[in-house]
C-alpha positions as CSV (number, residue, x, y, z in Angstrom):
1,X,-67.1,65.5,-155.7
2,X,-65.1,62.7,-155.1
3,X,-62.3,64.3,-153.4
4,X,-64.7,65.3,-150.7
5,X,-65.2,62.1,-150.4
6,X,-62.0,61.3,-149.9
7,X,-61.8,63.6,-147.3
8,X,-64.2,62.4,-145.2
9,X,-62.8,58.8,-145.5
10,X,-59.2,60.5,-144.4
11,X,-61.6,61.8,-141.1
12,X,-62.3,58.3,-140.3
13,X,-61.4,56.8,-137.3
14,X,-61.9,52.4,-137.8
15,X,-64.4,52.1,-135.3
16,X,-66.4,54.7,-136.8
17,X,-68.8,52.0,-138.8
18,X,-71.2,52.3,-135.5
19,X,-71.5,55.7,-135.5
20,X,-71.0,59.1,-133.1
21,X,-72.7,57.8,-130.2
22,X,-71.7,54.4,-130.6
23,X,-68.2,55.4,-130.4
24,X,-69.1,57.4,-127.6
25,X,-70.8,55.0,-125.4
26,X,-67.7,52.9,-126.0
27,X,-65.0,55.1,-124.4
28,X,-67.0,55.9,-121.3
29,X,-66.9,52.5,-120.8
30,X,-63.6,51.7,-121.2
31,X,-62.8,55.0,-119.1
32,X,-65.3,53.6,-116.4
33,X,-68.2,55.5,-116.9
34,X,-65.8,59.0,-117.6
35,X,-67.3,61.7,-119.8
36,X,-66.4,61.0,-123.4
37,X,-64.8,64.5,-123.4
38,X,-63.0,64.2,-120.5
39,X,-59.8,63.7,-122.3
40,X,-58.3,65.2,-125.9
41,X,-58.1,62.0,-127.6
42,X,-61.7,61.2,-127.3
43,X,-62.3,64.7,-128.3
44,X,-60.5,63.6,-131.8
45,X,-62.1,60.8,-131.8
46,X,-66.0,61.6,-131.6
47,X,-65.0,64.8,-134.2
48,X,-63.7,62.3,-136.8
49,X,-66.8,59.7,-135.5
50,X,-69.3,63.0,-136.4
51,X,-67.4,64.1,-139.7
52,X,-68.0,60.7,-141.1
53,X,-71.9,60.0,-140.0
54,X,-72.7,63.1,-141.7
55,X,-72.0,62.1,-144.8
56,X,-74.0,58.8,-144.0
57,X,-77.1,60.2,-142.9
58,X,-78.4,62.0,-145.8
59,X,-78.2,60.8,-149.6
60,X,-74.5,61.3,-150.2
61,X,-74.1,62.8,-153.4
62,X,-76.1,65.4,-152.6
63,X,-74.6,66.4,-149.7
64,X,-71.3,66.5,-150.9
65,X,-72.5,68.1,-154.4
66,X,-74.0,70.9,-152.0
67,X,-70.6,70.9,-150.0
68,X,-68.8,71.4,-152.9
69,X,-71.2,74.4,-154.2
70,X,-70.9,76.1,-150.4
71,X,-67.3,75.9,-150.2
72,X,-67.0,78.0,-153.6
73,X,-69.6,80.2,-152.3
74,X,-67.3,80.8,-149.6
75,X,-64.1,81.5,-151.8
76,X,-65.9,84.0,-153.3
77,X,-67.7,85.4,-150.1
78,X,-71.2,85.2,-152.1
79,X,-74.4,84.8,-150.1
80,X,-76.9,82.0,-151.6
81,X,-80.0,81.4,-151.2
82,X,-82.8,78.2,-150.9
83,X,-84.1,78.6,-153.8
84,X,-80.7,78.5,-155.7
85,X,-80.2,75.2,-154.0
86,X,-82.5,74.3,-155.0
87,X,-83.1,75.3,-158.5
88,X,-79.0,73.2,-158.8
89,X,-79.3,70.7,-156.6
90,X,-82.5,69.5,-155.8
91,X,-85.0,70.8,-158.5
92,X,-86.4,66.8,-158.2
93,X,-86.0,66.1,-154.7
94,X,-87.4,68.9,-152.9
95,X,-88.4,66.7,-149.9
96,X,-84.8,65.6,-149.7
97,X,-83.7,69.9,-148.8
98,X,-84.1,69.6,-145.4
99,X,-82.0,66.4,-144.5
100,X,-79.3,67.4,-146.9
101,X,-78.6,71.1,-146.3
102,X,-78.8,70.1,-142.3
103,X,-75.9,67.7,-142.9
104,X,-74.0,70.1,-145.2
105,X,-74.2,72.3,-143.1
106,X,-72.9,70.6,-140.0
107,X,-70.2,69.0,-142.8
108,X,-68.8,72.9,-143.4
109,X,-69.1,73.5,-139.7
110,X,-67.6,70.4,-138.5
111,X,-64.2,70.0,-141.3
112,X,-63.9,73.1,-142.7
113,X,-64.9,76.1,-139.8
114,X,-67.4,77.9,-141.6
115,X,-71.3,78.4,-140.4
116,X,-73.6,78.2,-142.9
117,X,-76.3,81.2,-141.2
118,X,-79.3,82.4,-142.1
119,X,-79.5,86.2,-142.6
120,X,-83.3,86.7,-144.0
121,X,-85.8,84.0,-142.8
122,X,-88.3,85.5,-144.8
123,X,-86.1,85.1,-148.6
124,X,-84.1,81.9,-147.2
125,X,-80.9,83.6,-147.6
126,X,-77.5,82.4,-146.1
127,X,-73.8,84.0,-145.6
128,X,-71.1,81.9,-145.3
129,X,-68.5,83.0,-142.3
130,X,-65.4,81.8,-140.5
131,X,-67.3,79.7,-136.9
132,X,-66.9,81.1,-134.1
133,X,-66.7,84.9,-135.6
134,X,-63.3,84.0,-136.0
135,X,-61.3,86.7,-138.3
136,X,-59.3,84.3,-140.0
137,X,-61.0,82.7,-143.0
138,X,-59.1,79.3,-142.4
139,X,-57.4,79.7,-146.3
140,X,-54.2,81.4,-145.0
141,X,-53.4,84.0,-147.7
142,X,-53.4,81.8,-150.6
143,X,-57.4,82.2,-151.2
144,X,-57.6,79.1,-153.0
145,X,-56.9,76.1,-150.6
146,X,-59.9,74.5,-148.6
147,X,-60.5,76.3,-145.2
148,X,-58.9,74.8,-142.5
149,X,-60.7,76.5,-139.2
150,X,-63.1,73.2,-138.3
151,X,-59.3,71.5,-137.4
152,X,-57.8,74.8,-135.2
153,X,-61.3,74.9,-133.0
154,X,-60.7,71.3,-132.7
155,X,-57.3,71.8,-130.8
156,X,-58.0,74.5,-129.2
157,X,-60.6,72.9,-127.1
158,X,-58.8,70.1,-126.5
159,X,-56.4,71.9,-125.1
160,X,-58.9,73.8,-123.1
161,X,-60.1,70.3,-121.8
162,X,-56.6,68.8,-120.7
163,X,-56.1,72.1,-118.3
164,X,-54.8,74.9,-121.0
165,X,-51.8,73.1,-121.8
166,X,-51.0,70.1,-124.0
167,X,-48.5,68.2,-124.7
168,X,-47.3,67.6,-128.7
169,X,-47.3,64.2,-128.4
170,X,-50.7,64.0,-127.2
171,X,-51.8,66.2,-130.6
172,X,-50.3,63.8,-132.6
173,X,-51.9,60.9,-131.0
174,X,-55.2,62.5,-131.3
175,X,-54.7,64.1,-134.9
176,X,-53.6,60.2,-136.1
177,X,-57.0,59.1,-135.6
178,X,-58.2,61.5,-137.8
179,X,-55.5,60.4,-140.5
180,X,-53.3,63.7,-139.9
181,X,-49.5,62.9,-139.5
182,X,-46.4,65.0,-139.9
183,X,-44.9,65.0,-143.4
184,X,-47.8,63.5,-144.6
185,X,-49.8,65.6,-147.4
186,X,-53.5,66.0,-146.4
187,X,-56.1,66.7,-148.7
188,X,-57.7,69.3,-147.0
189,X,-55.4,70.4,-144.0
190,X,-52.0,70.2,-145.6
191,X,-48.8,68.9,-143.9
192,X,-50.4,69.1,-140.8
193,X,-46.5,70.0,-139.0
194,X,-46.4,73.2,-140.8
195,X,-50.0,74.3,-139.7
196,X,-50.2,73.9,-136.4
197,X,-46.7,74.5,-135.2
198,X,-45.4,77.3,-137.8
199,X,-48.8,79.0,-139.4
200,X,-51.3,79.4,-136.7
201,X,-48.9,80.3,-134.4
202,X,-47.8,83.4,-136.9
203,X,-51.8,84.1,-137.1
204,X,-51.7,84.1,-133.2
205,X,-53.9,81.2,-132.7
206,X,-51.7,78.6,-131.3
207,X,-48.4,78.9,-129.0
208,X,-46.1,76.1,-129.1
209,X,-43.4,76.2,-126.3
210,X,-40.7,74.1,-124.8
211,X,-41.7,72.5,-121.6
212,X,-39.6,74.0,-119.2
213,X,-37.1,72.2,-117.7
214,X,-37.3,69.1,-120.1
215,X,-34.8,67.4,-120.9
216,X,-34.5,66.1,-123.5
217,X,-36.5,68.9,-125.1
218,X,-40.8,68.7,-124.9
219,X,-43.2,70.5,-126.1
220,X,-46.3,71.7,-126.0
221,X,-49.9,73.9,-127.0
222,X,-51.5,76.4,-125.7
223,X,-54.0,79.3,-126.6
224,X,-52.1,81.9,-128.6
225,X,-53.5,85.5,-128.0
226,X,-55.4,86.0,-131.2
227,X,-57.3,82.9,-129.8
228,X,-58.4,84.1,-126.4
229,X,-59.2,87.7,-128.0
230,X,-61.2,86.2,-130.4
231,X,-63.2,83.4,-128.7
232,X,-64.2,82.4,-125.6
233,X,-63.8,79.3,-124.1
234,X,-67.5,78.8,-123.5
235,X,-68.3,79.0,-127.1
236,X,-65.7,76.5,-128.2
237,X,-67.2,74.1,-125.7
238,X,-70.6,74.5,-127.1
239,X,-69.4,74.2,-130.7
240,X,-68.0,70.7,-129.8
241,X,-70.9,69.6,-127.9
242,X,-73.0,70.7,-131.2
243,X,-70.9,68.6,-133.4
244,X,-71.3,65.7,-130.9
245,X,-75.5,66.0,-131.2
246,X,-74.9,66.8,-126.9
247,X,-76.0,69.7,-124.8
248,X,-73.8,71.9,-122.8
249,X,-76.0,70.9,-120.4
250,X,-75.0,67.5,-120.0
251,X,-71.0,68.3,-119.1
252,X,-72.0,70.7,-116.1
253,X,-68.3,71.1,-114.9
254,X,-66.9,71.8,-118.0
255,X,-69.6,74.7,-118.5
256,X,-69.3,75.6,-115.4
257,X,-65.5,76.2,-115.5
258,X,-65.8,78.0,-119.2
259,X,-68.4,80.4,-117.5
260,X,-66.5,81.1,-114.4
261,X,-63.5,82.2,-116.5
262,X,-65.3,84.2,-119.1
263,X,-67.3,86.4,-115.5
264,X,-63.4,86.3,-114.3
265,X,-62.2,87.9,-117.6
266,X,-65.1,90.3,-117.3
């Protein structure tokens, strides 16, 4: 598993060593006291800060060996169950399960889009779905490449949190802490160029416009409208502040605004 290794090392930001709320704690001071999520670029940065400490936090073979095992459960839309984990994973380490399938979980969440959720409490099983309740599976046609969702709920709310708009070169200042530039081959995502400004705005997800007037030419993101049918802006917010170990509760604006719009769209 290796390559998923790789792929978390591609996540990494450099001052990632001291860990999500490290990095956190950091930017609000350097923003004078400003909500880490107050802009997209420390959005990018505690999402490549989280993808990293998960892999730290639990025994890291494991993790990724289970990784490995969900992601082809997923490519073949199989549910599992604990007890298969188990019985290929952990058959020694029982007392490991708990810390490992957490951070597996929050791994598949977190870089790839898909929630790992429980369906039968009583038999431990567990379906494998797009996050969010997306309708995309992330793999864009080809049903073999790793899903890519975990990346487009990443820019979607951080275009929600610069005002519904934002501009490319602000993506690509954010993406390049997480070791995505254009042209450049990524393990997981791709040339990240052709996704986000050619394939998920044919699935609907993303709409990338000039900026009108500019000259010379801008341009920018916005919610396509597969996005806002889809999703809400409420529940992207809470994914993030999931991934970040945070509350909703503890960005009462940002809530706020999210659940004004979804009673206005009511």
């Amino acid at each position: 598993m290796s390559e998923l290794r790789k792929a978390a090392e591609d996540l990494q930001d450099p001052r990632d060593s001291r860990g999500l709320m490290d990095v956190q704690q950091m930017e609000a001071e350097q923003e004078g006291g400003a909500s880490p999520w107050s802009s997209s670029s420390s959005v990018s940065s505690s999402y490549s800060a989280c993808a990293v400490s998960l892999l730290h936090d639990a025994q890291p073979s494991m993790v990724t060996d289970l990784v490995g095992f969900l992601l082809l459960k997923y490519h073949r839309k199989q549910p599992t169950t604990r007890a298969e984990m188990l019985s290929i994973f952990l058959r020694e380490y029982q007392h490991h399960f708990p810390a490992v399938f957490s951070q597996a979980s929050e791994y598949m969440q977190l870089v790839f889009g898909v929630d790992v959720k429980e369906v039968d409490p009583g038999g431990h099983w567990y379906v494998l779905v797009p996050t969010l309740g997306l309708t995309c599976d992330g793999m864009l046609g080809d049903g073999q490449s790793m899903p890519k969702n975990g990346l487009l709920v990443m820019l979607l709310c951080m275009i929600h949190l610069e005002g519904e708009r934002l501009p490319e070169e602000e993506v690509w200042g954010a993406l390049s802490k997480l070791g995505l530039r254009a042209g450049r081959e990524h393990f997981i995502y791709g040339e990240p160029r052709e996704l986000i400004t050619k394939a998920w705005v044919q699935e609907g997800y993303l709409e990338y416009r000039q900026v009108a007037d500019s000259d010379p030419a801008r341009f920018e993101f916005l919610w396509g409208p597969r996005a806002h049918a889809e999703i809400s802006k409420l529940q992207v917010l809470e994914h993030v502040h999931r991934a970040s170990r945070r509350g909703p509760s503890s960005f009462p604006s940002l809530s706020d605004e999210a659940a004004s719009d979804e009673e206005e769209e009511a």
